[in-house]
C-alpha positions as CSV (number, residue, x, y, z in Angstrom):
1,X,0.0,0.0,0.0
2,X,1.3,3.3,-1.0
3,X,2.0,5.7,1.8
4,X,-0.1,8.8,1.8
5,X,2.1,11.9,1.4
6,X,-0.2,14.9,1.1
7,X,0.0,15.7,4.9
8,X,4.0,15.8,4.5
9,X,5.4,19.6,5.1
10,X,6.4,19.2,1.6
11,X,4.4,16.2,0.0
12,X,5.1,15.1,-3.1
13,X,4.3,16.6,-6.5
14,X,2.7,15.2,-9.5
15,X,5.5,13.2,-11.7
16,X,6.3,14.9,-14.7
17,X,6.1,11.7,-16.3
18,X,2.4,12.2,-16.3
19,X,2.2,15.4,-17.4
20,X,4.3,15.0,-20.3
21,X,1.8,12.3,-21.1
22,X,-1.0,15.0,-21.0
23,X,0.1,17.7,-23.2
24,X,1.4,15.2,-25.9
25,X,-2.0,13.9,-26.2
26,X,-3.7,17.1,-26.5
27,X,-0.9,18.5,-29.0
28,X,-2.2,14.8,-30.7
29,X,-5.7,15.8,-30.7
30,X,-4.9,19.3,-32.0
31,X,-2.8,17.8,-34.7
32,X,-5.3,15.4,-35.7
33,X,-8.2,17.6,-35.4
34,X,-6.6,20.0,-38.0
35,X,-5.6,17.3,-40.1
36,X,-9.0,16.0,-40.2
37,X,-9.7,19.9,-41.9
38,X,-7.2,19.6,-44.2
39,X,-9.4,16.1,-45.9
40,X,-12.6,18.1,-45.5
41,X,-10.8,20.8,-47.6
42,X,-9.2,18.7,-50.0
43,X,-12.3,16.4,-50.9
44,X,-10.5,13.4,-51.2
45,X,-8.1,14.7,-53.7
46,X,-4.5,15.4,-54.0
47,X,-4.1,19.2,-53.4
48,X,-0.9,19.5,-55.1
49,X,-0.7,22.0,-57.9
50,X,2.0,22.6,-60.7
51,X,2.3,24.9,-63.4
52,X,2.4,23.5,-66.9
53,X,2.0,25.7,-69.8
54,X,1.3,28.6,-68.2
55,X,-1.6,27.9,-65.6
56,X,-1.6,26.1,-62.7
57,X,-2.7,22.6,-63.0
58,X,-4.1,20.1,-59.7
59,X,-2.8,16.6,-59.1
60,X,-6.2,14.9,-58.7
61,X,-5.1,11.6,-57.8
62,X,-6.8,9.8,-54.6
63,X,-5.1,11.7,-51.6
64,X,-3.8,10.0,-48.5
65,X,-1.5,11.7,-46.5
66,X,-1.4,14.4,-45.2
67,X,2.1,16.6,-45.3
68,X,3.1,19.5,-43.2
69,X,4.5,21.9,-44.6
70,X,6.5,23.2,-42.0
71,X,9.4,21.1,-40.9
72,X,12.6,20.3,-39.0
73,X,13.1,18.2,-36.0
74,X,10.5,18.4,-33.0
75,X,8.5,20.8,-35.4
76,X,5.9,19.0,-37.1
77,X,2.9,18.8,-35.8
78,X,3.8,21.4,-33.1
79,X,3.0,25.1,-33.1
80,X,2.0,26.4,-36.3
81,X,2.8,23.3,-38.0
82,X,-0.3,21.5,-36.9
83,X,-2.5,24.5,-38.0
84,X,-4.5,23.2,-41.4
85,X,-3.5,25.9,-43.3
86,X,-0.5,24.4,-42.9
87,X,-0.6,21.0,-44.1
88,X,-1.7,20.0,-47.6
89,X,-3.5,16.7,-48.0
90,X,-1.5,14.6,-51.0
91,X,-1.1,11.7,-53.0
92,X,1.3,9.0,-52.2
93,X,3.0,9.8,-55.4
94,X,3.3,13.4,-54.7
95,X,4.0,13.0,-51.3
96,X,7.4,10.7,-52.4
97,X,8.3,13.8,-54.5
98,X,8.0,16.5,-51.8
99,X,10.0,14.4,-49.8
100,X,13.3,13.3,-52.2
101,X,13.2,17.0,-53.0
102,X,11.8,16.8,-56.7
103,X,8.8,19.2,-56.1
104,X,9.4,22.4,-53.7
105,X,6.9,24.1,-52.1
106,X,5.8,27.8,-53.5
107,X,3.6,28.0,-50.7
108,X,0.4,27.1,-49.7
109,X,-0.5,24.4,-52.4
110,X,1.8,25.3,-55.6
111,X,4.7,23.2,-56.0
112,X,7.1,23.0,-58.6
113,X,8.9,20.5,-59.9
114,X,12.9,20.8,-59.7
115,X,15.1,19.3,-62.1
């Protein structure tokens, strides 16, 4: 049985342990709440725009993921990041490109493809 320590002169505090646990789930809800959002906003479809020919063209494919924008370690899905106007919902195909670098980011969702 646990001793009781609240009558201590100085009992014991929560563990942080705990409260670390706390705020990463709420920063998790917040993050997935937005990300939900970003799919109402996207209808299902790959945001992902490039210019060919002199107007702006839209992926279309079936989207999937959902990519944030802002980056770097212990950023995403923090802050700013997990804000939907921050995130763009893309295809897996896309998504592959943003990430080895191929298509950069214009901002928002323009893109363009670097060669």
């Amino acid at each position: 049985m646990p001793m009781d320590t609240s009558k201590l002169a100085f009992p014991k505090g929560r563990p942080r342990a705990l409260d670390k646990a706390v705020r990463r789930k709420a920063l998790e809800a917040f993050d997935t709440r937005e990300s939900a959002k970003v799919k109402v906003r996207s209808g299902g479809l790959c945001e992902v725009q490039e210019e060919f020919r002199d107007h702006w063209t839209r992926c279309g494919r079936h989207a999937t993921d959902v990519h944030h924008l802002m980056g770097g370690i212990g950023v995403r899905g923090v802050g700013d990041s997990a804000l939907a106007v921050n995130k763009v919902h893309v295809c897996r195909v896309c998504h592959r490109l943003i990430g080895n670098h191929i298509l950069r980011s214009l901002g928002g969702v323009r893109f363009e493809r670097v060669t």
